[in-house]
Wavefront OBJ file of the C-alpha trace (Angstrom):
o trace
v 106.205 190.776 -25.142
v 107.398 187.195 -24.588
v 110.249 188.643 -22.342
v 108.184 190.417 -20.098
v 105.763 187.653 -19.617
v 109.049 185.425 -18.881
v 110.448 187.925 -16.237
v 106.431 187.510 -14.666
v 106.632 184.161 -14.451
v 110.348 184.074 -13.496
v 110.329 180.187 -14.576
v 108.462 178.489 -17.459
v 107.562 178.790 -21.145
v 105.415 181.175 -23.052
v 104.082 180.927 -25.930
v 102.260 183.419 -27.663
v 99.846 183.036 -31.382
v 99.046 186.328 -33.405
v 97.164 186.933 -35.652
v 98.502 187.914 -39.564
v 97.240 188.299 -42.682
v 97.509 185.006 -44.348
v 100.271 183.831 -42.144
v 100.150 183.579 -37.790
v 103.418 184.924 -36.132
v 104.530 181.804 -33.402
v 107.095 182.823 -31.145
v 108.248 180.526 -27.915
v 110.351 181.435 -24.955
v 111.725 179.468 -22.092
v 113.175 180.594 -19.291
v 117.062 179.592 -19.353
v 117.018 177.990 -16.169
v 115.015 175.023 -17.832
v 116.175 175.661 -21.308
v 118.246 172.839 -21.123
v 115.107 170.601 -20.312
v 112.670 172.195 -22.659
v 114.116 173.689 -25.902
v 112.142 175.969 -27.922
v 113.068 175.646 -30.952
v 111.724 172.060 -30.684
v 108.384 173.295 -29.009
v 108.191 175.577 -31.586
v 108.362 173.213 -34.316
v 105.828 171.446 -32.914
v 103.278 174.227 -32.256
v 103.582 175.189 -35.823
v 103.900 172.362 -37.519
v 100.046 171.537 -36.224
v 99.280 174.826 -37.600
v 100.900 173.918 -40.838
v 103.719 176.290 -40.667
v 107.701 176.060 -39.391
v 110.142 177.880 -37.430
v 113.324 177.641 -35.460
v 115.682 179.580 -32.588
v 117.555 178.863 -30.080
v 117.088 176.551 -26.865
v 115.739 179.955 -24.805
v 113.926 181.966 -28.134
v 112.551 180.696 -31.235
v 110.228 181.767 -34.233
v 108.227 181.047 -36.715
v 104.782 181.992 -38.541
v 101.693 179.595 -39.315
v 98.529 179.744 -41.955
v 96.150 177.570 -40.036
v 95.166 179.537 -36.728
v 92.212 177.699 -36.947
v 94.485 175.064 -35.604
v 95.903 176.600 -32.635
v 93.398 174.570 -30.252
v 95.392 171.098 -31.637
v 98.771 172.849 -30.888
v 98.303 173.867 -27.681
v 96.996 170.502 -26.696
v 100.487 169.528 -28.806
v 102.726 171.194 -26.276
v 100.268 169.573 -23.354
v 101.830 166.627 -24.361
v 105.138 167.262 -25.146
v 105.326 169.016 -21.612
v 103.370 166.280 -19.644
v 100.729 168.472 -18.631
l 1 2 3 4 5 6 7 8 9 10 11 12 13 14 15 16 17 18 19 20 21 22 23 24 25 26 27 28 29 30 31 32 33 34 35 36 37 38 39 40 41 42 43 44 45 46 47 48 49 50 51 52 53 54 55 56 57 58 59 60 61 62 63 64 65 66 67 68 69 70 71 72 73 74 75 76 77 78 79 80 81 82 83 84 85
């Protein structure tokens, strides 16, 4: 799913929260022409890390799984920052 929003976009970062039983896939994806900028394995850590979870990947792909969606409002205003936007 992240891949085809990627090839939509053609340039930028999606991130995308589900929604688990007792734990919240995370998954991050940048597109490589600004993976070099924007890695997200850190943006990862950082979205779910607010959600009380963890993760890792690669500067283009990275995973990870968090219990607190109830969170996901903080974390998104996380990678807001992180991004400058």
């Amino acid at each position: 799913m992240t891949d085809h929003l990627k090839n939509k976009i053609q340039k930028g970062i999606v991130i995308v929260v589900g929604q688990g039983n007792g734990s919240h896939p995370v998954i991050v994806s940048v597109s490589k022409d600004i993976s070099g900028e924007y890695s997200a394995g850190n943006i990862l850590k950082e979205v779910a890390g607010v959600m009380g979870g963890k993760g890792g990947g690669r500067p283009d792909f990275a995973q990870g799984a968090a219990p607190d969606r109830t969170k996901i409002e903080a974390a998104f205003k996380k990678v807001q920052e992180l991004l400058g936007i």
